[in-house]
C-alpha positions as CSV (number, residue, x, y, z in Angstrom):
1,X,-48.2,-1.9,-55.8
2,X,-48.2,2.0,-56.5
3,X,-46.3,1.8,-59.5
4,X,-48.3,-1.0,-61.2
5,X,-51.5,1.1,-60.0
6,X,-50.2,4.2,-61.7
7,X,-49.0,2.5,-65.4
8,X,-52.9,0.5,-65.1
9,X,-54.2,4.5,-64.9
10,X,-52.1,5.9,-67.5
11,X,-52.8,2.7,-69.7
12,X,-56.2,3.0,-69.2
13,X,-56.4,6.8,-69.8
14,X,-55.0,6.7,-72.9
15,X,-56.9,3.9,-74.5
16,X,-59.9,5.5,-73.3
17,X,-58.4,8.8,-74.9
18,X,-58.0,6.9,-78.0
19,X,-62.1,5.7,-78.0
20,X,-63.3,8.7,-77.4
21,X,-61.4,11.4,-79.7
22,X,-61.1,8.5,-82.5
23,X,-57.3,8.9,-82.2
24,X,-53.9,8.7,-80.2
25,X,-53.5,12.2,-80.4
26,X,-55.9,14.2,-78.3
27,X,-55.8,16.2,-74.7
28,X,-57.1,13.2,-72.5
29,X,-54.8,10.4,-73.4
30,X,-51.6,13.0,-73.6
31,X,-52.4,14.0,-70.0
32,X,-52.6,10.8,-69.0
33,X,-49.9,9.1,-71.0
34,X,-47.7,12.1,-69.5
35,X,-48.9,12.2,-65.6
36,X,-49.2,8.5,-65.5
37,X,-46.2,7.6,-66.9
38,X,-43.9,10.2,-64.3
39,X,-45.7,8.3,-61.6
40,X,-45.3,5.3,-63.0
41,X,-41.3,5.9,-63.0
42,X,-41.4,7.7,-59.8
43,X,-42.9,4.7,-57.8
44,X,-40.6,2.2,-59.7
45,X,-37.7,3.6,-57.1
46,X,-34.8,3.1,-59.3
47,X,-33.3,5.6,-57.2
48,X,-33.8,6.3,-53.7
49,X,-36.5,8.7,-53.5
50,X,-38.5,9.4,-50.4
51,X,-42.8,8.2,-50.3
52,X,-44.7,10.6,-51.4
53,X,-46.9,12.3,-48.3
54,X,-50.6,12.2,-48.4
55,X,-51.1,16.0,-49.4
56,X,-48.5,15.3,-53.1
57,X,-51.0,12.3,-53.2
58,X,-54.2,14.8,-52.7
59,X,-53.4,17.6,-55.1
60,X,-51.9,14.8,-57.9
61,X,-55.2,12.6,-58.0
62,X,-57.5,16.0,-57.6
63,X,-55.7,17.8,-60.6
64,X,-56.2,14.7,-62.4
65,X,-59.7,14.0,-61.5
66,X,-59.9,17.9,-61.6
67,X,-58.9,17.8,-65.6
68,X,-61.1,14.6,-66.5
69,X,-64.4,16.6,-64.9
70,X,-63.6,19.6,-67.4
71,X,-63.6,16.6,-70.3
72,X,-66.6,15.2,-69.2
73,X,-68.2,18.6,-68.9
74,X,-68.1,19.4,-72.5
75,X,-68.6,15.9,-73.7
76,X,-72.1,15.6,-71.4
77,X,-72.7,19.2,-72.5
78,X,-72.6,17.8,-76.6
79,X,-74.3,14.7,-75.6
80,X,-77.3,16.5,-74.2
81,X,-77.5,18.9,-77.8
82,X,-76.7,16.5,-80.1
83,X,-79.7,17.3,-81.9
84,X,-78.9,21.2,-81.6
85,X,-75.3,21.0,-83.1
86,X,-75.5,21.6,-87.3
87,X,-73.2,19.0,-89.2
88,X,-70.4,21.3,-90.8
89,X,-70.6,22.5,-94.7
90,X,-66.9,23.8,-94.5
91,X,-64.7,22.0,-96.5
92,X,-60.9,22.1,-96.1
93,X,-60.3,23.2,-99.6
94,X,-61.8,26.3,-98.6
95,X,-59.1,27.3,-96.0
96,X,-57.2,29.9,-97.5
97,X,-53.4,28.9,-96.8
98,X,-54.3,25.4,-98.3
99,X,-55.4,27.3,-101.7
100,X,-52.7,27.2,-104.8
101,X,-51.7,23.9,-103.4
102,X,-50.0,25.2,-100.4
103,X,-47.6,27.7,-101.5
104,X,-48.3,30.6,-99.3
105,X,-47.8,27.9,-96.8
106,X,-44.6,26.6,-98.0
107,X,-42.8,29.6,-99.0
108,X,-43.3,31.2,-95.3
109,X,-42.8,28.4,-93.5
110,X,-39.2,28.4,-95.5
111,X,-39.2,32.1,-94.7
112,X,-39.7,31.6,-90.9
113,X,-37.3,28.8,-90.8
114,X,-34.3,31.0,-92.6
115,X,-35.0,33.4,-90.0
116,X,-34.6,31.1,-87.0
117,X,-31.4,29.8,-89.4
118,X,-30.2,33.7,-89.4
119,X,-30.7,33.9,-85.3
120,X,-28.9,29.9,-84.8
121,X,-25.7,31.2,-86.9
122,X,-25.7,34.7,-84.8
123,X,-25.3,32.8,-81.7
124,X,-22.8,30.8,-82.8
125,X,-20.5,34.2,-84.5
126,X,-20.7,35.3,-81.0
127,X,-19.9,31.8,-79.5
128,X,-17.0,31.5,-81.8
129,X,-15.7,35.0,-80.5
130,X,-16.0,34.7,-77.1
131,X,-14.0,31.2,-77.4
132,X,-12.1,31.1,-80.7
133,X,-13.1,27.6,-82.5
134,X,-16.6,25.1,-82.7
135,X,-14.8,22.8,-80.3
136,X,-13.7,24.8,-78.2
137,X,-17.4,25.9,-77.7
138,X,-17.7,22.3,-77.0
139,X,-14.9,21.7,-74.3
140,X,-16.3,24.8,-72.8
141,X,-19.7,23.3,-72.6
142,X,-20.6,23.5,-68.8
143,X,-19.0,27.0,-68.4
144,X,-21.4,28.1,-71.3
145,X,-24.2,26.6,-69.9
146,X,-23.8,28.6,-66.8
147,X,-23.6,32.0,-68.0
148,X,-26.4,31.7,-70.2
149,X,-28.4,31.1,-67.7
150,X,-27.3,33.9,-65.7
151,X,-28.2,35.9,-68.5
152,X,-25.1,37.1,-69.4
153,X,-25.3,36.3,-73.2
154,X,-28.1,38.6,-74.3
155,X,-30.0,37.9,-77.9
156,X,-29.5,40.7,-80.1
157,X,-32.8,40.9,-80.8
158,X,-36.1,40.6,-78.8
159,X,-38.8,38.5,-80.0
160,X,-36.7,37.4,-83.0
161,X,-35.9,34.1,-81.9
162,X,-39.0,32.9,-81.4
163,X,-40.2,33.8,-85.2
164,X,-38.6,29.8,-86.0
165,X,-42.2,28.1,-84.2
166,X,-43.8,29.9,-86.9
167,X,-41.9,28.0,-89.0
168,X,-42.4,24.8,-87.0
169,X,-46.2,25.3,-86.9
170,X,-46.5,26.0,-90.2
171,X,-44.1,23.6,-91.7
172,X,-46.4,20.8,-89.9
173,X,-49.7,22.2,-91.0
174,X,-47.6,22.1,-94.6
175,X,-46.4,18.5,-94.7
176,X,-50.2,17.5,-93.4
177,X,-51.5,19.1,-96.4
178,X,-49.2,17.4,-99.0
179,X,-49.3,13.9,-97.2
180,X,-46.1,13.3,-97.1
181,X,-42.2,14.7,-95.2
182,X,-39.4,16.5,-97.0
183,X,-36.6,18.3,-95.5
184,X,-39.2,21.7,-95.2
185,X,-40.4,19.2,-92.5
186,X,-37.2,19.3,-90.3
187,X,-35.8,22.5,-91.2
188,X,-36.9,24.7,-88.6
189,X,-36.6,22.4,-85.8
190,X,-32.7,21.8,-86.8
191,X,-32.6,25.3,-86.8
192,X,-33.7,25.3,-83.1
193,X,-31.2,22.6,-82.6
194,X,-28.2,24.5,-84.0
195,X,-29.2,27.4,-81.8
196,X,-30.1,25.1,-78.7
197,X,-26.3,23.5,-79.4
198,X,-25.2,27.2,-78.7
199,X,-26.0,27.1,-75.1
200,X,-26.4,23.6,-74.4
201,X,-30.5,23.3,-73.5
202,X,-33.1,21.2,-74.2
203,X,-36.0,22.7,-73.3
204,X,-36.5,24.3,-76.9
205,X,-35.8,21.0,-79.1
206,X,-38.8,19.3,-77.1
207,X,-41.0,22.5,-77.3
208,X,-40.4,22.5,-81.1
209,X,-40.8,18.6,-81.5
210,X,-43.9,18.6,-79.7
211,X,-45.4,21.8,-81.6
212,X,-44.8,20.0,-84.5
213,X,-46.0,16.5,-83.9
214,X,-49.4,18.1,-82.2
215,X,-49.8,20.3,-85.3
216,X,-48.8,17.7,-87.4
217,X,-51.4,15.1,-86.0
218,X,-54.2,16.8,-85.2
219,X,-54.1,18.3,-88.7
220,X,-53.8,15.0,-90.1
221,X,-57.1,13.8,-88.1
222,X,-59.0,16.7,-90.0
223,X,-58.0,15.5,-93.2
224,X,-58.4,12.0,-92.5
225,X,-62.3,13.0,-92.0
226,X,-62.9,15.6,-94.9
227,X,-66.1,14.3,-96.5
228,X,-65.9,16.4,-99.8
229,X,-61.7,15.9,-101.0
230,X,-59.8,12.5,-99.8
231,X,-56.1,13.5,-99.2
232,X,-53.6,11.2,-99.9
233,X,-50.9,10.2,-97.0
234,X,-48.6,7.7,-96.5
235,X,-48.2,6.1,-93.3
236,X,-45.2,4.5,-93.7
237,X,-43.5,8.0,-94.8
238,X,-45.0,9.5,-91.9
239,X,-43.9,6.5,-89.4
240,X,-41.0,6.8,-90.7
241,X,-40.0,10.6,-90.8
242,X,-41.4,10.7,-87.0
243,X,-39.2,8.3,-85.9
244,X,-35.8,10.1,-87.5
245,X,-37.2,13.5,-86.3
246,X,-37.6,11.7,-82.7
247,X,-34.0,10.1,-83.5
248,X,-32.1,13.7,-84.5
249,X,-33.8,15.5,-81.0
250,X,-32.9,12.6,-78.7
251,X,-29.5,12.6,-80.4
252,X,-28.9,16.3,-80.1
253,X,-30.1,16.1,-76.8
254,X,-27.7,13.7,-75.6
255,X,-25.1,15.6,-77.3
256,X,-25.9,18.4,-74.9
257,X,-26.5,16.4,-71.9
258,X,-22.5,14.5,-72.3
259,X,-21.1,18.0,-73.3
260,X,-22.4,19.3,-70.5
261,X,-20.6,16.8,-68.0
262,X,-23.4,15.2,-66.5
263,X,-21.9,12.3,-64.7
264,X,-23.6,9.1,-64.6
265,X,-21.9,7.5,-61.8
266,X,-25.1,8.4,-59.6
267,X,-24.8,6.4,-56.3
268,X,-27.7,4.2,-54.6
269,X,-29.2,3.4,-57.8
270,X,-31.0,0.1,-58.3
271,X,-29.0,-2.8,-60.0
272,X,-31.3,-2.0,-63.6
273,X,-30.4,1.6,-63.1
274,X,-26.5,0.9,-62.7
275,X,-26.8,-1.4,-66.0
276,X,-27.7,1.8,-67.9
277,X,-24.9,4.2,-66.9
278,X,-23.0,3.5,-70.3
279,X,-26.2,4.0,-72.5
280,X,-25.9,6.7,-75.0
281,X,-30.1,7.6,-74.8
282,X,-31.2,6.1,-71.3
283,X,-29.0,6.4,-68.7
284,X,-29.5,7.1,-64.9
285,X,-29.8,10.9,-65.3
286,X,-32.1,10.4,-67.8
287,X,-34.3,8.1,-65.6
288,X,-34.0,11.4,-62.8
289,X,-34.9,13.8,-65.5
290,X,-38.5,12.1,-66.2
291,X,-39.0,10.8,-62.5
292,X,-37.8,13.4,-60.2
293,X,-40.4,16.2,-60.7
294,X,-43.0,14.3,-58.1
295,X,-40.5,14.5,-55.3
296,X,-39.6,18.1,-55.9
297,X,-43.4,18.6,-55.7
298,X,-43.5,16.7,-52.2
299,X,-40.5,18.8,-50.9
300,X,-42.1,21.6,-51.7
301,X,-45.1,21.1,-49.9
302,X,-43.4,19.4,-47.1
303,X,-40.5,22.2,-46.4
304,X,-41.5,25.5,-47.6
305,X,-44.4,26.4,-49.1
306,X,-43.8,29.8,-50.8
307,X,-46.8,31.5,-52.1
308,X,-46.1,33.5,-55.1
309,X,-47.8,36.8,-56.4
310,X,-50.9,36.0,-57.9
311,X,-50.5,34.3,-61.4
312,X,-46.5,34.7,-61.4
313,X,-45.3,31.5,-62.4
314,X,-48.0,30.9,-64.9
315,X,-48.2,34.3,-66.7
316,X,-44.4,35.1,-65.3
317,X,-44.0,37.0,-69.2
318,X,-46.6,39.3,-68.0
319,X,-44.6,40.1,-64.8
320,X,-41.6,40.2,-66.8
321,X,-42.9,42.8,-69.0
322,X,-44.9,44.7,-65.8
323,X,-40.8,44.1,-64.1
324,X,-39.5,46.4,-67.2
325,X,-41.8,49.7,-66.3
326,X,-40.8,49.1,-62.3
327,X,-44.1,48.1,-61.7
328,X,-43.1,44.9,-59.9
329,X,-40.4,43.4,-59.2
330,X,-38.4,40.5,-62.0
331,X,-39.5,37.0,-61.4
332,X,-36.8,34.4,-61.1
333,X,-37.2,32.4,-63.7
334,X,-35.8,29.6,-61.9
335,X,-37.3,27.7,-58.8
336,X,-35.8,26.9,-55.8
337,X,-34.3,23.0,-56.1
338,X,-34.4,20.1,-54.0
339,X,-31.8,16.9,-53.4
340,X,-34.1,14.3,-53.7
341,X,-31.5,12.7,-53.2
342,X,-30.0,14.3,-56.3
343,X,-30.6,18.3,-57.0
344,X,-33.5,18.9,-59.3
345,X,-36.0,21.9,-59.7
346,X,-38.8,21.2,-61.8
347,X,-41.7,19.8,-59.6
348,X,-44.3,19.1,-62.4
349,X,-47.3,21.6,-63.1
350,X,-48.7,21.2,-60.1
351,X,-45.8,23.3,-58.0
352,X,-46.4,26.3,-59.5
353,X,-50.2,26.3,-60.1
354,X,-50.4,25.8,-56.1
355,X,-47.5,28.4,-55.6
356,X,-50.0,30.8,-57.7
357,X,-53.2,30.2,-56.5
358,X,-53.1,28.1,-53.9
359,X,-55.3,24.9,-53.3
360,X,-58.3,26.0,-55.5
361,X,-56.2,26.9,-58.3
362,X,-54.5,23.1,-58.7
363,X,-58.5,21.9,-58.8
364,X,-59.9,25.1,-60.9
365,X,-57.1,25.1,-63.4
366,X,-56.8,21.7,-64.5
367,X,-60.5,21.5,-64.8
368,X,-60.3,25.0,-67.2
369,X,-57.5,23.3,-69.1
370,X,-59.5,20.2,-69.5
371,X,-62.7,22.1,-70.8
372,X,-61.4,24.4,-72.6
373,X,-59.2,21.6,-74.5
374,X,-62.3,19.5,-75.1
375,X,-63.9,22.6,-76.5
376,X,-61.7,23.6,-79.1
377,X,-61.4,20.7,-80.2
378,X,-64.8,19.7,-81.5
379,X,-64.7,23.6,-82.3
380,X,-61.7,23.2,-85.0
381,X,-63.3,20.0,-85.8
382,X,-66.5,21.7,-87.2
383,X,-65.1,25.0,-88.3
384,X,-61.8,24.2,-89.2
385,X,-60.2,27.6,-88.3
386,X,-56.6,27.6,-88.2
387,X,-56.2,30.3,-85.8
388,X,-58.4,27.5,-83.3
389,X,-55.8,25.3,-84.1
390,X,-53.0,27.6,-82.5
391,X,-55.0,27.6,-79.0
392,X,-55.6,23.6,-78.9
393,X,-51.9,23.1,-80.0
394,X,-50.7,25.0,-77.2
395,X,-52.9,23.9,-74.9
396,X,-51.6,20.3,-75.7
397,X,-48.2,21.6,-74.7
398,X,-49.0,22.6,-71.2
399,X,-50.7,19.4,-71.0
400,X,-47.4,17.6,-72.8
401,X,-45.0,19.7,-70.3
402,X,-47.0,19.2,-67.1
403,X,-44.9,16.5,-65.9
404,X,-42.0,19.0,-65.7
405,X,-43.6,22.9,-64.7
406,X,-46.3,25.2,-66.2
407,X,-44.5,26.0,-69.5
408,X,-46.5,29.0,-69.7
409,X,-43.9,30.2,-67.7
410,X,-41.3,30.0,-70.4
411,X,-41.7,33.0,-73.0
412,X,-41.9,31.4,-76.2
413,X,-45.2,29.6,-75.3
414,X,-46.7,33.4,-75.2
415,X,-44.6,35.3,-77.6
416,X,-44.6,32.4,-80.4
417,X,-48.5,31.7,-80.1
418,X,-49.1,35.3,-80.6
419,X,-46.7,35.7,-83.7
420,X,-48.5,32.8,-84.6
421,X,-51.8,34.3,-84.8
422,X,-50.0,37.6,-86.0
423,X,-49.3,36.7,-88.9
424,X,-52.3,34.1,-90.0
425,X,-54.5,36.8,-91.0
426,X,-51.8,38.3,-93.0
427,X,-51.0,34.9,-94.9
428,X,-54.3,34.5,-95.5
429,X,-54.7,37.8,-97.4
430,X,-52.0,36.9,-99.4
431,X,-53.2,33.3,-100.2
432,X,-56.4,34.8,-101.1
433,X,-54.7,37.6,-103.6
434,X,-53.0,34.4,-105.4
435,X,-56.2,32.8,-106.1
């Protein structure tokens, strides 16, 4: 009964998403496609997973409810000056990177991309090194998993590996301009691949996918209602392209997962579930990966609630930084795990917002999220500023993540938004100099 209750809300959400921001790609129906669906799968029981208590059920229906109120609060806000707000004169031919047909665009997006290429084949000299041959990087693959995340392969660079979102963000807002994919489309986030191949994760090939496709979309929606130039797209291009950009991630990442040994002889699973083991895509661990995270979140609150210093887990690159000048001490950057009845660590969004701030914090900073999203996006909307863009795009990823943890906790989603916004003003000097 829960599980058919959960896939009517996330059904519902996102269609209402859909009617409200005019199209499939927005903050409302992405929250609720994402929380919805987890539950959804959760409550199916495929494996044996334990009921949720009533406090997982409190803080998961009061984040939500928490999130739709900060929606509502800038949508009642607009309705009640509708007659105050000025219908926009800027055109999108005006934005500078778009000027010269898009090559200031183009030409650093390929720039950004070479430099993510330049990082991907460093890691790889020093795989190759350390274990002789490409395969044997390969038959290697769970031992190199391991000490990578222990740390013990450092990047020879800071900051420099994160340079290749540039790329993907600007690569998206380039094939949204020209209507149509080319291999500038894929080329940074096959860069990420190559480098994510060199350590065996995921977590940056859907970071980069989802960059894209929210840049890419959103974009696309502007474009779709300029009033004073009507760009040309094709949808079957785009349909297309989307789905072999979809195909190449999932492939890559179920290259990782069967490099890394993960067995899928996982006992006690349903009769569907056992039916799936030989899948290449969807298999029982893959199932566990996108349900577990709301039974991690009920362990947590039902073993050992440990409160974190304030902010930690959400701005942990702050105490990272602060952890450098021996101001405070390092934050794990992993969580304590649960068997559920299989080990897992990730207990949605919700884990470390409460670890953080406690009760208030899961209501307060879903609600801030949800404003703040709604905000920005009628703000790009009118003023169609690309630097408002960067902050709605990123915002989209906590949303897109929060079924797994607060990804502001992973450095990239600070370091590559600021490069991000870095180096806009500067491209838009130069695109201005070529006009």
């Amino acid at each position: 009964m829960s599980a058919l209750l959960a896939f009517f809300i996330f059904l519902v959400g996102s269609i209402v998403g859909r009617k409200i921001f005019k199209t499939w790609i927005n903050h409302f129906t992405i929250y609720f496609f994402v929380m919805g669906g987890l539950t959804f799968l959760f409550e199916l029981k495929l494996l044996a997973y334990r009921n949720l208590s009533l406090t997982s059920w409190f803080l998961l229906i009061s984040s939500s409810i928490a999130f739709l109120l900060g929606v509502l609060s800038v949508l009642s806000a607009r309705q009640l000056n509708l007659s105050k707000i000025e219908p926009t004169r800027v055109s999108v031919e005006n934005i500078p990177l778009f000027q010269g047909d898009g090559k200031i665009l183009k030409y650093s997006a390929i720039f950004f991309s070479l430099v993510g290429l330049f990082v991907a084949l460093h890691r790889w000299y020093i795989m190759i090194n350390i274990f002789g041959s490409v395969p044997a990087v390969f038959v290697n693959a769970a031992w190199v998993y391991r000490i990578n995340v222990k740390g013990e392969i450092k990047e020879f660079i800071p900051i420099l590996p994160s340079f290749v979102y540039v790329g993907v963000f600007l690569s998206a807002l380039y094939t949204a301009y020209r209507g149509k994919f080319s291999f500038l489309s894929f080329f940074p986030i096959l860069c990420i691949i190559l480098k994510e191949l060199t350590y065996f994760g995921r977590g940056e090939m859907l970071f980069a996918t989802l960059e894209f496709i929210f840049t890419f979309s959103i974009t696309r929606y502007l474009l779709r209602k300029e009033e004073y130039v009507k760009f040309k797209f094709s949808r079957a291009n785009a349909v297309i392209s989307i789905i072999l950009l979809l195909a190449i991630v999932l492939t890559a990442a179920s290259i990782v997962r069967s490099s890394r040994g993960v067995k899928e002889n996982i006992r006690g699973t349903s009769p569907v579930l056992k039916q799936l083991e030989d899948s290449f895509i969807f298999t029982p661990s893959v199932y566990f990966y996108l349900s577990s995270d709301l039974g991690v979140l009920d362990q947590y609150l039902r073993k050992d609630i440990e409160r974190a210093n304030f902010g930690e887990n959400t701005f942990r690159g702050v105490y990272y930084l602060l952890s450098k000048f021996k101001l405070v001490d390092e934050p794990s950057f992993f969580q304590k795990g649960y068997f559920i009845p299989y080990w897992s660590n990730t207990g949605t969004w919700i884990r470390e917002i409460h670890a953080d701030f406690g009760f208030t914090g899961v209501i307060i900073l879903p609600y801030i999220i949800g404003l703040l999203s709604t905000w920005l996006w009628f703000k790009f909307l009118q003023e169609k500023k690309i630097y408002l863009l960067v902050f709605l795009v990123y915002l989209y990823i906590i949303l897109a993540f929060s079924f797994l943890t607060m990804v502001t906790r992973l450095n990239q989603w600070f370091l590559s938004q600021l490069l991000i916004l870095f180096f806009l003003p500067i491209l838009n000097r130069l695109a201005i100099k070529r006009i």
